[in-house]
TORTI-479181 format. One record per residue: residue number from 1; x, y, z of N, C-alpha, C in turn. Coordinates in nm, 3 decimals. Each point is the difference from the previous one (the first is absolute). Example, Ala and Ser with C-alpha at 12.3 -4.5 7.8 and 13.67 -1.06 7.14 Angstrom:
1  1.319  -0.569  0.780  -0.089  0.119  0.000  0.090  0.120  0.000
2  -0.035  0.105  -0.072  0.082  0.119  0.006  -0.077  0.109  0.073
//
This chain:
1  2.258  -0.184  1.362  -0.007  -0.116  -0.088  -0.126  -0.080  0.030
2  -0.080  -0.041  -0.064  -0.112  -0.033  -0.019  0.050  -0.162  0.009
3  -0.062  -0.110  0.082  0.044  -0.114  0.019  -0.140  -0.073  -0.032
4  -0.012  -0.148  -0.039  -0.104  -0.063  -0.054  -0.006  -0.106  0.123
5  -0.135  -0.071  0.037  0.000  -0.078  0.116  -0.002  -0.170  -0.067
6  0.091  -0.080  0.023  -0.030  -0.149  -0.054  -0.062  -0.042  0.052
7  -0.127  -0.009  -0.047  -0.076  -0.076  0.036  -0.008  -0.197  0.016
8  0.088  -0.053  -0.113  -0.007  -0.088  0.006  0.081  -0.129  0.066
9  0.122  0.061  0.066  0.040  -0.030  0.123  -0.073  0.003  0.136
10  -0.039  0.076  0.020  -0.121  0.021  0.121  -0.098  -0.094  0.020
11  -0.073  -0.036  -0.127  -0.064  -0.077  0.038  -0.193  0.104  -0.010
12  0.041  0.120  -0.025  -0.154  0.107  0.015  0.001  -0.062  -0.125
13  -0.159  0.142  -0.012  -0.001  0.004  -0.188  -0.011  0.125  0.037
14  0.021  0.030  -0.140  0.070  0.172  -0.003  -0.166  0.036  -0.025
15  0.018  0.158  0.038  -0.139  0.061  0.005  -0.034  0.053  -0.147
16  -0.103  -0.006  -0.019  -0.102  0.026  -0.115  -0.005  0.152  -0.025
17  0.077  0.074  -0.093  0.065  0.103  -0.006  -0.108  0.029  -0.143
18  -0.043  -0.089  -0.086  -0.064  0.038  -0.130  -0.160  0.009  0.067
19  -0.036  0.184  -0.019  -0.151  0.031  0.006  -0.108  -0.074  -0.099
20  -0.117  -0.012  0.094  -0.132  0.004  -0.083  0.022  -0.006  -0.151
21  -0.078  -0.052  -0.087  -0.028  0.020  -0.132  -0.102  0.125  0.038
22  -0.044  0.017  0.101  -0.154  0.119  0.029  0.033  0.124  0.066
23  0.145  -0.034  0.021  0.025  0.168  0.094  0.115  0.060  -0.159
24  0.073  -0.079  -0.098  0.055  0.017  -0.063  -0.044  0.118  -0.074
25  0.069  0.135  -0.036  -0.053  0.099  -0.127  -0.027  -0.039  -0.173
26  -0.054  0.064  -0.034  -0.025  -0.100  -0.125  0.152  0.034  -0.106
27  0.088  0.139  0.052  0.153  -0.024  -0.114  0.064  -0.105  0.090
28  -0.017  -0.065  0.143  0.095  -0.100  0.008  0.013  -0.099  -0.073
29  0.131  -0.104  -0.031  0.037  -0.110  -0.037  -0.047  -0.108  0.074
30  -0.044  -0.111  -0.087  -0.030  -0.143  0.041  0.081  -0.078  -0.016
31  0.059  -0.136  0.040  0.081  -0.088  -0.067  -0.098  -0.103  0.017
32  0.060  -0.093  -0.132  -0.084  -0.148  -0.013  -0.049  -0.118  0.117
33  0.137  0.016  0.077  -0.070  -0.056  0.148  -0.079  0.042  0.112
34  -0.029  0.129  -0.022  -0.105  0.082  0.065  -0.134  -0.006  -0.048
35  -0.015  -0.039  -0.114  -0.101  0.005  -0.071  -0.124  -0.130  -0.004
36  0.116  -0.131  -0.052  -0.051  -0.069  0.024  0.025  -0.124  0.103
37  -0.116  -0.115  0.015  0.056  -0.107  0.069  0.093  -0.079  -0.028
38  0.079  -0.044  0.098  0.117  -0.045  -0.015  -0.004  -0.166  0.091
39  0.047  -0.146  -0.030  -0.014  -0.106  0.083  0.073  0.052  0.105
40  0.127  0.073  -0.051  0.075  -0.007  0.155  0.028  0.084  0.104
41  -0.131  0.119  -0.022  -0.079  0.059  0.106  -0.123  0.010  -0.001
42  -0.067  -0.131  0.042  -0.132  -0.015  -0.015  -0.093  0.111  0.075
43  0.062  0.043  0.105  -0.036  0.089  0.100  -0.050  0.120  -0.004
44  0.108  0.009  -0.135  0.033  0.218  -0.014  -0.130  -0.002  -0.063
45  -0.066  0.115  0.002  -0.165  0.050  -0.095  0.098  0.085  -0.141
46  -0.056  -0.063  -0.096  -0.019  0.068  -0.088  -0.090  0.071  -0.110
47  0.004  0.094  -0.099  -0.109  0.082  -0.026  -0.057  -0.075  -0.114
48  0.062  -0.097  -0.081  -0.026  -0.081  -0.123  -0.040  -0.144  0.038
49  -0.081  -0.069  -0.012  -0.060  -0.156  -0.007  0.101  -0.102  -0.063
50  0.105  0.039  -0.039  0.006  -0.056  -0.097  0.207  -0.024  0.013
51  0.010  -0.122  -0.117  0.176  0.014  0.047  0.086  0.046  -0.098
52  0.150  0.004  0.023  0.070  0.118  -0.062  -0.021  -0.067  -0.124
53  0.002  -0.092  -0.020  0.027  -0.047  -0.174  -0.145  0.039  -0.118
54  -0.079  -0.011  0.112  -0.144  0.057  -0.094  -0.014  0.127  -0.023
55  0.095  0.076  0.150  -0.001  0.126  -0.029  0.099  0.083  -0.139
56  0.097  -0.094  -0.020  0.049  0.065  -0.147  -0.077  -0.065  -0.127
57  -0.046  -0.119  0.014  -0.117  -0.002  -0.108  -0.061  0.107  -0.018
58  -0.062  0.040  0.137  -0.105  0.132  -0.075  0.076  0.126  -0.039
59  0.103  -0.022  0.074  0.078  0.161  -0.061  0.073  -0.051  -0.187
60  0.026  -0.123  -0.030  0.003  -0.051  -0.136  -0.097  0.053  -0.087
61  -0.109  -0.033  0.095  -0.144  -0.029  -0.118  -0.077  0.148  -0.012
62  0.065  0.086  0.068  -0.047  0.166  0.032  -0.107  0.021  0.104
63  -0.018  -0.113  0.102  -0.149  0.034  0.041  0.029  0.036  0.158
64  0.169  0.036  0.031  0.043  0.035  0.122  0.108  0.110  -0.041
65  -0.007  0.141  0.066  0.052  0.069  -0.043  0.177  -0.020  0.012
66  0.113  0.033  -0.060  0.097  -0.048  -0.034  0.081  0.086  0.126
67  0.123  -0.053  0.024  0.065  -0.007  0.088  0.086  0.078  -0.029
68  0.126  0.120  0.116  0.065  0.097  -0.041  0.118  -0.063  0.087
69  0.066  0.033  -0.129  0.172  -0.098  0.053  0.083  0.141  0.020
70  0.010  -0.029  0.141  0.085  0.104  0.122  0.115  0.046  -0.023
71  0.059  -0.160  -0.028  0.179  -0.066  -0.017  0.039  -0.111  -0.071
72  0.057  -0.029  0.019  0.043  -0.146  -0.082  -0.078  -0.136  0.050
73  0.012  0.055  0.127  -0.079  -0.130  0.058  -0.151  0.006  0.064
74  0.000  0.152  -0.010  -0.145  0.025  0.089  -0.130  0.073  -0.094
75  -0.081  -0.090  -0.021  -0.160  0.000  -0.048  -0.107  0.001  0.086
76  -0.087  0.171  -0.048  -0.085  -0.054  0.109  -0.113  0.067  -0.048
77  -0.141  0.039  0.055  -0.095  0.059  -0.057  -0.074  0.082  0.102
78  -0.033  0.099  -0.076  -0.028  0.129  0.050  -0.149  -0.021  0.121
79  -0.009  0.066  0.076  -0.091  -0.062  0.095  -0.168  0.007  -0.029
80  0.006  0.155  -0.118  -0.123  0.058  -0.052  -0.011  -0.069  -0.099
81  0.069  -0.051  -0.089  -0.013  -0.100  -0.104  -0.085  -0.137  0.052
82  0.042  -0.010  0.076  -0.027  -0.174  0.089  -0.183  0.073  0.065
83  0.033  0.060  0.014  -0.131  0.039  0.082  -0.097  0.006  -0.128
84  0.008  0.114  -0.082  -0.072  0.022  -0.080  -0.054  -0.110  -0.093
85  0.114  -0.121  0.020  -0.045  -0.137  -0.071  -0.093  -0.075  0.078
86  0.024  -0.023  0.106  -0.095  -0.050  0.074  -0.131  0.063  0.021
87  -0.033  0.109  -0.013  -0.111  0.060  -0.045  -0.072  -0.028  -0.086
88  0.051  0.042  -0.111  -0.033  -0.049  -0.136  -0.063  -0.194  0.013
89  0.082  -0.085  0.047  0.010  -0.097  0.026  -0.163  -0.043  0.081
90  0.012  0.084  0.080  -0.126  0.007  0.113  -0.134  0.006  -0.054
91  0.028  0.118  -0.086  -0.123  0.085  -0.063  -0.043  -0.127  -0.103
92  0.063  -0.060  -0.076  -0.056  -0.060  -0.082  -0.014  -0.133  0.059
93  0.024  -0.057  0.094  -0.028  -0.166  0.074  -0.153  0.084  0.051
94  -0.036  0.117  0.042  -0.121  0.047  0.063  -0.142  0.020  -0.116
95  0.089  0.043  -0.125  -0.094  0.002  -0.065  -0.033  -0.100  -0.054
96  0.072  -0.118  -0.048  -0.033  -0.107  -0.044  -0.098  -0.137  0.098
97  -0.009  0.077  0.099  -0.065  -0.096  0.130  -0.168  0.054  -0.027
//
């Protein structure tokens, strides 16, 4: 039987179990709090500038590639998608400089 550790009795913080955005394969899954910054982990690095609410603007407005719903409750985006945007993203802030 596989047992879970409470962390929040203890008094630790539980260990950082979610890899790299950079060691990630590009078919892995992203979720929205991995992605972007968040106030109430100022700490964690994320791969987007930017916060979750702007981030569905752009997936609204088409200019962030759209998100693949898992389950009922779980949305998330593909890791080569995210990459390949930020590229794109890159390439043209470089050329416009």
């Amino acid at each position: 039987m596989h047992t879970v550790k409470d962390y929040s009795k203890s008094g630790q913080t539980a260990p950082s179990v979610i890899p790299s955005f950079d060691t990630l394969p590009d078919s892995a899954f992203i979720r929205e709090s991995q992605l972007v910054q968040s106030p109430k982990r100022p700490d964690s690095p994320a791969p987007l500038p930017f916060s979750a609410p702007t981030l569905w603007r752009k997936v609204k407005a088409g200019t962030f590639p759209k998100p693949v719903k898992l389950s009922d409750r779980v949305t998330a985006w593909k890791v080569g998608d995210v990459r390949a945007w930020i590229a794109r993203h890159c390439s043209m802030q470089q050329a416009g400089s």
